[in-house]
C-alpha positions in Angstrom: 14.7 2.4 11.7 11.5 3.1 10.6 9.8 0.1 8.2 8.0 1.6 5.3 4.3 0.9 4.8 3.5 -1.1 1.3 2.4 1.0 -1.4 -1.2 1.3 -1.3 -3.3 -0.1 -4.3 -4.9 2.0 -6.6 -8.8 2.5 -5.5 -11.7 3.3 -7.8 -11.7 6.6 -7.8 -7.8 6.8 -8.8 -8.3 4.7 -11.7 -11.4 6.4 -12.7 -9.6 9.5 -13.3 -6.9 7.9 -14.5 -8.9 5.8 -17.6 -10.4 9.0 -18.1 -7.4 10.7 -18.9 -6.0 8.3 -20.9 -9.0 8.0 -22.8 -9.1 11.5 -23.8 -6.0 11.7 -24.3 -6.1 8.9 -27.1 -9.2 10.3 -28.2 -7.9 14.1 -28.9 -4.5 13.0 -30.7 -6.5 10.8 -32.9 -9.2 13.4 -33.6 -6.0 15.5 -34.5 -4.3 12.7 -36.6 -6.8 10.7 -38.3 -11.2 12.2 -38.3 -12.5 14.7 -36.1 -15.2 12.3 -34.8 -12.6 10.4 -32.3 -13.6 13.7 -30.3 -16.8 11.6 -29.6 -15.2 9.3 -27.1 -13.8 12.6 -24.7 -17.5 13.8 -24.5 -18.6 10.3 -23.8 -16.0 10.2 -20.9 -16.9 13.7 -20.0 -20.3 12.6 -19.5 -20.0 9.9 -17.6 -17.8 11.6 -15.4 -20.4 14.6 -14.6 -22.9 11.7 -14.2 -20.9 9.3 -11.8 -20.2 12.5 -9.6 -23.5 13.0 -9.1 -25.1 9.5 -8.7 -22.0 7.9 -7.5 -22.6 5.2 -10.4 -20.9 4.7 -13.1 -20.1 1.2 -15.4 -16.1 1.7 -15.8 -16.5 2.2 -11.4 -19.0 -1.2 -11.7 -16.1 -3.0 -13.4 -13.3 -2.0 -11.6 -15.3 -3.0 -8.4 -16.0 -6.7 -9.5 -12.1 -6.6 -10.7 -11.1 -6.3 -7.1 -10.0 -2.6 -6.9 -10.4 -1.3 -3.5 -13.2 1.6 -3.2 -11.9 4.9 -2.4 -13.8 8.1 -0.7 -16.5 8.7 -3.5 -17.8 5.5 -4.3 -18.4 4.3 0.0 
């Protein structure tokens, strides 16, 4: 019988996409719900994003790193 390997952690690069999702997300329902400018936070996100995948720096990546998540491909 086969033993199954641990669950690997989430790296950097996972959680980077996945606080970016979440924060849009937040940010379109309340642009919906409650003022328009919530929008302001997605094309904050959106920017960083487009930045960090170019320069391979970005401050939510900095943070996670000194948090102890592992690095994945794009930040090595």
């Amino acid at each position: 019988m086969r033993r199954r390997s641990p669950r690997p952690r989430m790296n950097v690069d996972r959680l980077m996409v996945l606080a970016a999702g979440v924060a849009v997300f937040f940010s379109m329902m309340l642009a919906r719900f409650e003022s328009p400018w919530w929008s302001l936070i997605a094309v904050v996100v959106s920017l960083d994003q487009m930045q960090a995948a170019f320069t391979r720096r970005s401050p939510l990546a900095y943070v996670l790193r000194k948090t102890g998540a592992p690095l994945g491909q794009a930040y090595r």
